[in-house]
C-alpha positions in Angstrom: -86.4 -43.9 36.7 -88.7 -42.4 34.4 -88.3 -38.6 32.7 -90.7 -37.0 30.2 -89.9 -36.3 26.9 -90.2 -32.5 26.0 -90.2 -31.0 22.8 -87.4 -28.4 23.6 -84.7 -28.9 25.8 -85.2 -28.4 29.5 -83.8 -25.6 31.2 -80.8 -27.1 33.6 -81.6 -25.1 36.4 -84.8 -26.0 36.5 -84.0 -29.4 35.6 -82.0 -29.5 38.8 -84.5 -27.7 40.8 -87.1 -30.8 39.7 -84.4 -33.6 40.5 -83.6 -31.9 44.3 -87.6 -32.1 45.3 -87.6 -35.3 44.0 -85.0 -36.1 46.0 -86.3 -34.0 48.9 -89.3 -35.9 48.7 -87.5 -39.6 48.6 -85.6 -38.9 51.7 -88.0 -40.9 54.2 -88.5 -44.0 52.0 -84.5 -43.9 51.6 -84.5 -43.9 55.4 -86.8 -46.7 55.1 -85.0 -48.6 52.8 -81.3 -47.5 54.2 -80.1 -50.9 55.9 -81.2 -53.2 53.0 -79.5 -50.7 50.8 -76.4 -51.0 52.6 -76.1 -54.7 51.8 -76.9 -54.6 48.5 -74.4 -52.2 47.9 -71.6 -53.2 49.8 -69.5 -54.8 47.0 -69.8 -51.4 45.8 -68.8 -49.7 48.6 -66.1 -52.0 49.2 -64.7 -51.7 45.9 -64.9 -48.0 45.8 -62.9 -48.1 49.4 -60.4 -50.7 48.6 -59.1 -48.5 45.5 -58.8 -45.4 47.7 -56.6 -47.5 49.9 -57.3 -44.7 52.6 -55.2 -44.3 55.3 -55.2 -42.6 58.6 -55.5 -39.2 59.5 -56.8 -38.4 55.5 -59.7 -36.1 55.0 -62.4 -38.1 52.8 -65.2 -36.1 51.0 -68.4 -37.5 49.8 -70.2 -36.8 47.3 -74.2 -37.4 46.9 -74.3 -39.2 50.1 -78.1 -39.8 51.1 -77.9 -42.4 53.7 -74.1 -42.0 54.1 -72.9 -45.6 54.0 -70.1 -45.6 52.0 -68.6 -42.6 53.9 -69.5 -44.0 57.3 -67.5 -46.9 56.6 -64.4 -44.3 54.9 -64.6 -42.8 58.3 -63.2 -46.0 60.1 -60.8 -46.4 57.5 -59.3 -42.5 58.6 -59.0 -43.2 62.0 -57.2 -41.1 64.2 -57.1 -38.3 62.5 -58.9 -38.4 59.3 -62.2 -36.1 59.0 -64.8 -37.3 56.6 -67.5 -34.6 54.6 -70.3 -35.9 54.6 -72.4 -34.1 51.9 -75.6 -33.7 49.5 -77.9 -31.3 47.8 -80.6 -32.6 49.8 -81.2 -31.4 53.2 -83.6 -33.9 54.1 -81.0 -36.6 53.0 -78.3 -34.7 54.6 -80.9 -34.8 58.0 -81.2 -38.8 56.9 -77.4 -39.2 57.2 -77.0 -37.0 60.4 -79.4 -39.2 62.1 -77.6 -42.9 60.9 -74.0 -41.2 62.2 -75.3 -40.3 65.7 -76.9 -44.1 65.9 -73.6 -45.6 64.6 -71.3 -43.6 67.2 -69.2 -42.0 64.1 -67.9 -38.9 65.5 -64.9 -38.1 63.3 -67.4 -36.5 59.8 -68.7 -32.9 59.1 -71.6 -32.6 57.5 -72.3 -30.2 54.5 -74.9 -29.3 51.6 -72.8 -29.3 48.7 -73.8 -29.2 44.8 -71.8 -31.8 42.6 -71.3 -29.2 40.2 -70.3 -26.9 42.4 -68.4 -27.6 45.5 -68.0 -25.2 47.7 -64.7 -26.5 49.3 -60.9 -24.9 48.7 -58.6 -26.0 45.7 -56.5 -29.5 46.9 -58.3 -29.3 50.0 -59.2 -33.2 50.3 -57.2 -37.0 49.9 -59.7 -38.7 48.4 -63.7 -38.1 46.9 -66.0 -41.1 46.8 -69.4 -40.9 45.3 -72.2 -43.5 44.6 -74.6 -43.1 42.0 -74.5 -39.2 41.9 -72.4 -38.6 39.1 -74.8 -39.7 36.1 -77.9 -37.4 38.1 -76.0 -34.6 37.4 -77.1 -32.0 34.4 -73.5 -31.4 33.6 -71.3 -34.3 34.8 -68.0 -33.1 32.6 -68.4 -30.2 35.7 -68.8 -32.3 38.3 -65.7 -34.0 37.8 -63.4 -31.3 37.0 -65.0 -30.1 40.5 -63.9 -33.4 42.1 -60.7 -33.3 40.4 -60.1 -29.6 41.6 -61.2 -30.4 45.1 -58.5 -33.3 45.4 -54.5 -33.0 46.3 -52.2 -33.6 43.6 -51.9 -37.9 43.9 -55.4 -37.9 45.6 -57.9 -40.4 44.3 -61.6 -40.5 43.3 -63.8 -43.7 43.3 -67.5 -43.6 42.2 -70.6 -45.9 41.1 -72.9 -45.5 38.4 -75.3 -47.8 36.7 -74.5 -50.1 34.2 -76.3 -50.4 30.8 -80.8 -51.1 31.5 -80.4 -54.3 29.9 -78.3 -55.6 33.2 -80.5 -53.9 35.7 -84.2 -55.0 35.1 -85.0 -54.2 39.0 -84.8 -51.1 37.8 -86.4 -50.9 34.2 -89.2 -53.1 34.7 -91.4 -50.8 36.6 -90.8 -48.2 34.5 -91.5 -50.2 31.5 -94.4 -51.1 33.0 -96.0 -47.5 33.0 -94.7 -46.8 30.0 -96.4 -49.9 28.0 -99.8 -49.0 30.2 -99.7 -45.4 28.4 -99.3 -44.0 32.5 -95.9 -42.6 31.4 -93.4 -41.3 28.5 -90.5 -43.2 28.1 -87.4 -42.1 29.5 -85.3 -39.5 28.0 -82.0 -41.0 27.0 -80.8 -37.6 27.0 -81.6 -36.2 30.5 -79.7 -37.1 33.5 -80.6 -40.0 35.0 -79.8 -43.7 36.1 -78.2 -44.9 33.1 -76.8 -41.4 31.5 -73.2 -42.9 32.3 -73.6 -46.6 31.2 -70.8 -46.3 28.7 -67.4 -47.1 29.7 -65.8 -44.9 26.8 -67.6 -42.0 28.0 -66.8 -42.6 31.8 -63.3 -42.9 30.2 -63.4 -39.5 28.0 -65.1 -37.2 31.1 -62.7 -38.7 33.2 -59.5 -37.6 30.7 -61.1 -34.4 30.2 -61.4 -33.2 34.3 -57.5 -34.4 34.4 -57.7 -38.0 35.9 -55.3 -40.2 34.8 -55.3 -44.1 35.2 -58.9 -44.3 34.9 -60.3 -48.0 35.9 -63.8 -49.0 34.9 -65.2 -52.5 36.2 -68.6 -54.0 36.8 -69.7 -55.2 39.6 -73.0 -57.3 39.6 -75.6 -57.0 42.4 -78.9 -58.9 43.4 -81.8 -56.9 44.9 -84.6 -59.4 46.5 -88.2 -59.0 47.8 -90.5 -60.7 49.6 -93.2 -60.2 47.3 -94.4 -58.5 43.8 -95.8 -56.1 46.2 -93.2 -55.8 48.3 -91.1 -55.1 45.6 -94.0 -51.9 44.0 -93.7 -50.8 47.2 -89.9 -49.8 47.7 -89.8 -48.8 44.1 -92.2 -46.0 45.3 -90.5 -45.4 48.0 -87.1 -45.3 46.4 -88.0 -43.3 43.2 -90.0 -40.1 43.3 -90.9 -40.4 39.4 -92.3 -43.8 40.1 -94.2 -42.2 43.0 -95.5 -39.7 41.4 -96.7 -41.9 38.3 -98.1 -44.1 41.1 -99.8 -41.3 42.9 -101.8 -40.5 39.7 -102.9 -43.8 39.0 -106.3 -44.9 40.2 -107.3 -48.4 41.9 -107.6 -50.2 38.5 -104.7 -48.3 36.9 -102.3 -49.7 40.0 -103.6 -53.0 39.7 -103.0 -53.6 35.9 -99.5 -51.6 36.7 -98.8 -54.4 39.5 -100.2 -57.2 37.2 -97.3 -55.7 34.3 -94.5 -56.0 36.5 -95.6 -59.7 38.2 -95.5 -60.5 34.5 -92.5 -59.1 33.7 -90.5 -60.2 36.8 -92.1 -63.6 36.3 -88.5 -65.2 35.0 -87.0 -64.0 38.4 -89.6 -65.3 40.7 -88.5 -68.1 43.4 -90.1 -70.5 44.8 -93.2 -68.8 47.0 -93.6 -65.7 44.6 -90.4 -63.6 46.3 -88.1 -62.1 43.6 -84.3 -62.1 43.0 -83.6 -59.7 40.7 -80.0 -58.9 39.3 -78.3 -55.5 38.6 -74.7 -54.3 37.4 -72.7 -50.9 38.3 -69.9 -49.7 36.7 -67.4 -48.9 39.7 -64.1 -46.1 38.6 -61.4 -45.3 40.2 -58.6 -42.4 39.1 -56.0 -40.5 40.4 -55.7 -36.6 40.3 
């Protein structure tokens, strides 16, 4: 959620080196967080699936997985017969997602550490690619979907999530904000990868076009994340988002508390009866043929 500003432009590999420790290092508190996750996102998921319109004995690669859930649920759909890939950059996430498939009994998915930008998988070698909120991490994400588009048989179909616009997901900005306005952190690069890098239809639209998908849909689908507590809510925040962490880590005893005391404020309009919080988001969900 938060990325420095430099003075010169970063170099993308070691921009993607950063983002996979970060991710590395977010596995357990995405472990932590994994069934909550799963609820919130399930219009998501069930958008994404319903557009694939999968059917049985297809092979079903995803992309970006961590926790797996919207593959895990692909893999009913494909049964008998259907394989799903399971994949990510991160091993630990890929370990996080082996873990959740061996509790759940699914026992028809592969499991593989693939790059979006590079996926290491044959020409028209899959039915369908799913992927939520991967796409807009990605340094280059023209490649990543000409990747997904190469990947897919001719009439296959590819459905992913991003973010929608900051202004509709203040769960998400608010901590940020937060450190910024405290002088703890610079204020996101609108440039880099990151959570809202794909919050404009036209663009979704163009990259799309460009990687040779053709009738592209973009819709927005509106999503509520809750918490017991302003603290409740600090703490899957640093659990979810290493940046946020690591600001967090920094801070000292007073720093945290005036950081906690920002985002009470700031959450204040969202705050129910008892001091929990209903806070609302928006993705933008896309669906195209190859």
């Amino acid at each position: 959620m938060i990325a420095s500003v430099a003075s010169d432009p970063p170099d993308p590999d070691a921009l993607r080196a950063q983002m996979l420790e970060r991710w590395d290092r977010v596995a357990p508190g995405w472990g932590r967080r994994a069934a909550e996750w799963r609820e919130i996102a399930m219009p998501v998921s069930a958008w994404m699936l319903e557009q694939l319109a999968l059917q049985p004995g297809q092979d079903v690669l995803e992309l970006a997985a961590g926790p797996g859930d919207t593959g895990f649920l692909a893999a009913e759909l494909i049964q008998p017969g259907g394989k799903l890939i399971c994949s990510d950059a991160s091993e630990p996430m890929l370990a996080l997602a082996r873990d959740r498939a061996q509790t759940q009994g699914i026992d028809n998915v592969e499991f593989r550490r693939l790059a979006l930008e590079w996926i290491d998988l044959a020409t028209a070698s899959v039915d369908a690619v799913v992927c939520r909120w991967g796409v807009m991490l990605s340094v280059d994400p023209g490649a990543a979907l000409r990747e997904c588009r190469r990947v897919l048989r001719p009439g296959g179909r590819l459905a992913l999530a991003v973010w929608d616009e900051p202004t509709r997901n203040p769960w998400a900005t608010l901590p940020t904000r937060a450190l910024v306005e405290l002088g703890i952190a610079s204020p996101p690069d609108a440039n880099a990868p990151g959570m809202f890098a794909l919050s404009d239809p036209e663009r979704l639209y163009e990259l799309l076009g460009d990687a040779g998908f053709v009738e592209a849909v973009v819709a927005s689908i509106e999503l509520t994340r809750t918490a017991a507590s302003v603290t409740d809510y600090v703490r899957e925040i640093v659990d979810l988002s290493a940046a946020f962490a690591e600001a967090w880590e920094r801070c000292s005893p007073d720093q945290r508390g005036q950081v906690a005391a920002k985002i009470a404020i700031s959450t204040a309009p969202f705050a129910l009866r008892g001091g929990a919080l209903r806070l609302p988001g928006s993705a933008l969900v896309v669906a195209a043929s190859a």
